[in-house]
N, C-alpha and C positions, 0 to 999 in steps of 0.2 A: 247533650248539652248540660246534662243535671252532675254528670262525673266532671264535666269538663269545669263545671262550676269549683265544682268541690276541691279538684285538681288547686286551680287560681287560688281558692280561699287558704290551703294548707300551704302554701308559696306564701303566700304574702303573711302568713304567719310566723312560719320558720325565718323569713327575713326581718319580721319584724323583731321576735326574742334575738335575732344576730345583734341586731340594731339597739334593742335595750338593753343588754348585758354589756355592747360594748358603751356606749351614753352614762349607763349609771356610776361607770368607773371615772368617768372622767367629761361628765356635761359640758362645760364651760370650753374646753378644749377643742371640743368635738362641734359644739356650737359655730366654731369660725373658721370650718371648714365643710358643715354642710351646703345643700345647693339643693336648687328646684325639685330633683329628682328624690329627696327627702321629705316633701311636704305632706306625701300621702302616711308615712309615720309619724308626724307630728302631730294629722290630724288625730291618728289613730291613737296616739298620748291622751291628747284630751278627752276624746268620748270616752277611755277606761277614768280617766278623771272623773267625769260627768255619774258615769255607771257607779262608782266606787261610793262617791261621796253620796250619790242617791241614797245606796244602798247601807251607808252608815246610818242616816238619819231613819230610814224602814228599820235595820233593827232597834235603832234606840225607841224608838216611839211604838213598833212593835210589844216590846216588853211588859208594857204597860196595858195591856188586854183589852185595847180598844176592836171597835171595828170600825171599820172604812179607813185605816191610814193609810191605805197603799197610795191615794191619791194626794194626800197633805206629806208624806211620810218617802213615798218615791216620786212620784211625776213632778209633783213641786220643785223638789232640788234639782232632779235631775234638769229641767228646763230652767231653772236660775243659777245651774251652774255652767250649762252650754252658755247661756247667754253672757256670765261674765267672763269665758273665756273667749266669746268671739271678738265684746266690748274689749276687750283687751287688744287684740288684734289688731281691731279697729283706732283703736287710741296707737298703737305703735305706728300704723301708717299713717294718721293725721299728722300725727308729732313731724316725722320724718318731710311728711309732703309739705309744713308749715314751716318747716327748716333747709327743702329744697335741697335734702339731700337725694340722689340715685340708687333707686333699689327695687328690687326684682317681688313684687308681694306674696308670691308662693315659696321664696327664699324665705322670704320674715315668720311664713307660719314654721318652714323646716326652725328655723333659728329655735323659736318662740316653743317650739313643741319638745324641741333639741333641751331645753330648760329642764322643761317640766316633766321629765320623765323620773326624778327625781319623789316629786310628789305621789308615783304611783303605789311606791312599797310603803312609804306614810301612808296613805288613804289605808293600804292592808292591814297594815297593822294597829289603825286605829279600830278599824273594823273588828281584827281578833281581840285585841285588848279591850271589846265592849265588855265581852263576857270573864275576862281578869281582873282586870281596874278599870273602872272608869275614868279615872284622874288621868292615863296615862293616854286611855285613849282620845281622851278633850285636845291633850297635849299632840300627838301626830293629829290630828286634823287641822288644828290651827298652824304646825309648820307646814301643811302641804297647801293654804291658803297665804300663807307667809310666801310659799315658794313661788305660788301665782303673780307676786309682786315684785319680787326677785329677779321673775322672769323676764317682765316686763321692764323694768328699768336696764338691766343686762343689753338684751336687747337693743335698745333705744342708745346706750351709752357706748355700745361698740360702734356705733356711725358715728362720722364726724358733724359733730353737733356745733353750732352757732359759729357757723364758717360765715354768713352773712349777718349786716349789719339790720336789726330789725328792731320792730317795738318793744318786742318783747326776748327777754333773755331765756334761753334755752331753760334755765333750773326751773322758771316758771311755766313754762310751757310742760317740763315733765312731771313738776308739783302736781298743774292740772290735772293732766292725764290720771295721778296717783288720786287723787280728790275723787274723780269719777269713779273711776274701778273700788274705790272707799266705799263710795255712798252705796252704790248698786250693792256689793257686799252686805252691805247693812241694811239694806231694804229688803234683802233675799232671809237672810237669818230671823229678822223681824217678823218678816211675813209667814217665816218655816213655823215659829214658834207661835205665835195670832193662832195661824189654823189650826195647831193643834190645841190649844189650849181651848181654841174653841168649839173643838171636837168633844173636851172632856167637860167643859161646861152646859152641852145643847144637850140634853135626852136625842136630840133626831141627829145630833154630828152635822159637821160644819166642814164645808167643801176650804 
């Protein structure tokens, strides 16, 4: 059972580098021709998302010769970055079920993830250029949270949007969606930087 595990695990990896090497050349393309059967590498886009970007904010905050940042510094991001990539999701299916368009939800994570794969060699290279520039590497983090926005509206703009007569006009309904994924952003960065800063001001460090 434990080889047979191992066996599955280097399958689905080898498919998945088939899968991002071919995506990164040509995302958008590649987007409006995935399907259900894609959704388990989209989810797999995000969580190296989630892991990346954690693991940029542990080194930067690392450097600084604290202790206890594993928990302000990785668990933090890591879990407010899952979560505004699921909110994301989530806002792509509201939009869509609010506009009554037809569509398959494990189609929208392939789409959604089909995006963001994009974002993965930014997250690396902001990560390598901690130890280069800093400047450069602020700059790949912020496109690969650009790209999160990217995604979503992409997304959202290949369905036929405001085919029916409603209260409310499509642009505002995607404003929305972009307002949320906004705010949640800002609340996660806010709160990234609170703990830590409150880590260097507390002699006992600040969860």
């Amino acid at each position: 059972m434990q080889n047979e595990k191992v066996q599955q695990a280097k399958e689905v990896s080898k498919q998945y580098l088939s899968y991002f090497l071919s995506v990164l050349a040509r995302p958008y393309q590649t987007m409006k021709t995935v399907g259900e059967q894609h959704a388990l590498n989209g989810m797999i886009t995000m969580a190296l998302i989630a892991i990346l970007s954690s693991t940029y904010f542990l080194i930067t905050f690392s450097r600084l010769d604290m202790e206890g940042v594993f928990i302000a510094g990785f668990i933090r991001p890591l879990l407010f970055t899952a979560v505004i990539l699921i909110v994301a999701v989530i806002l792509i299916y509201a939009v869509l079920k609010i506009e009554k368009v037809t569509f398959r939800p494990k189609t929208l994570v392939a789409q959604y993830g089909t995006l963001l794969v994009p974002a993965v060699p930014s997250l690396i290279l902001a990560n390598l250029f901690i130890f280069i520039s800093f400047r450069f590497s602020i700059f790949f983090l912020v496109v690969s949270y650009v790209i999160l926005f990217a995604g979503m509206n992409t997304v959202l703009f290949q369905h036929p949007l405001n085919r029916i007569k409603s209260a409310f006009d499509s642009m505002y309904t995607v404003l929305i969606a972009n307002v949320v994924l906004l705010y949640i952003l800002y609340r996660f960065l806010t709160s990234t930087i609170i703990g830590i800063l409150g880590m260097m001001l507390s002699p006992f460090g600040r969860l």
